[in-house]
C-alpha positions in Angstrom: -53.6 -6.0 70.2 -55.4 -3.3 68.7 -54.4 0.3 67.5 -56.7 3.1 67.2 -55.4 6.7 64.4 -56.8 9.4 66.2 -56.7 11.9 63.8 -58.0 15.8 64.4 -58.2 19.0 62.3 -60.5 22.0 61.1 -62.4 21.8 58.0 -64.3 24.7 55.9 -67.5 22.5 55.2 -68.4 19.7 56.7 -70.9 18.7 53.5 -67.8 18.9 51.7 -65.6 16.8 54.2 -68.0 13.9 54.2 -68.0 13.4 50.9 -64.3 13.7 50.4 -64.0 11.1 53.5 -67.1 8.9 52.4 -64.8 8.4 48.8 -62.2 6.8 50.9 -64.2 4.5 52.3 -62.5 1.8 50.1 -59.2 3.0 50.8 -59.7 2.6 54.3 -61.0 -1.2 54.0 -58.4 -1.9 52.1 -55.9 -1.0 54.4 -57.4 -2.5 57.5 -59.9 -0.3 58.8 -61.8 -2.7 61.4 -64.1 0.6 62.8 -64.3 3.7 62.6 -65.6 6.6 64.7 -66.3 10.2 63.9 -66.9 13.5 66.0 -67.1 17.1 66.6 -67.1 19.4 69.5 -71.1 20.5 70.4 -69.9 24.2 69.9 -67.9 23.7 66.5 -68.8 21.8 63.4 -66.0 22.7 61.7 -63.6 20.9 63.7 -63.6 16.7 63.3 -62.2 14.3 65.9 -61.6 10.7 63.7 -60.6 7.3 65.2 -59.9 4.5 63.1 -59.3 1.3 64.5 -56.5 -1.2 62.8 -55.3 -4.7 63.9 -52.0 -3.8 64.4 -50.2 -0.3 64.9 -48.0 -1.1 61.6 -51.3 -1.1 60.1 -52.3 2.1 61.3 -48.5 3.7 60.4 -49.3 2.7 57.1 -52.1 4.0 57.0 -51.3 7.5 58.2 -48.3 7.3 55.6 -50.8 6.9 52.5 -52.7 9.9 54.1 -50.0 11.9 54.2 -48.9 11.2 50.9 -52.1 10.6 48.9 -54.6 12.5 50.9 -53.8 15.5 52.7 -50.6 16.8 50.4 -53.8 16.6 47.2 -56.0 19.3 47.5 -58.6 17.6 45.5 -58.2 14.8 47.5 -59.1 16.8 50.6 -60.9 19.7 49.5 -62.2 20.7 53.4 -59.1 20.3 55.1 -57.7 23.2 56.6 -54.4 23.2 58.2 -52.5 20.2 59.4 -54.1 17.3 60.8 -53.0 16.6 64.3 -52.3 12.6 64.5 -51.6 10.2 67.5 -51.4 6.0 67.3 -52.7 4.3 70.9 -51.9 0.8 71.1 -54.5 -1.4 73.4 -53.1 -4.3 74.7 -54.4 -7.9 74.5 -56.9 -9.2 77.2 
């Protein structure tokens, strides 16, 4: 089984946002991160659509739980986020 965070929200500059996200890039590995994918609409650049793929959907929880607390709630931590991420956890099943 696999679970994919699809995470999506608005951001003031998306210079700034990939930095910010590129600094978590041990954060992510750490916790499980087996791929990740990154998009935006054609029309808007500053709106991001994220998936990050776990092994497990516990691993994705917890992942979504250190965001919360460590990333999102810290503005220097997230310096182009505007507003509140919108989050969903899809579980594929084996096979």
């Amino acid at each position: 089984m696999t679970a994919t965070l699809h995470i999506e929200h608005a951001i003031s500059d998306p210079v700034v946002w990939r930095a910010a996200f590129d600094r978590f890039a041990p954060a992510r590995r750490a916790a499980g991160v087996r791929g990740e994918r990154i998009a935006h609409p054609e029309d808007d650049p500053h709106r991001i659509a994220l998936a990050l793929d776990f092994d497990t959907e516990t691993d994705a929880e917890r992942f979504l739980v250190f965001l919360r607390t460590h990333v999102w709630s810290t503005p220097d931590a997230s310096p182009a986020l505007v507003g509140t991420p919108e989050v969903s956890i899809a579980s594929s099943p084996p096979g």
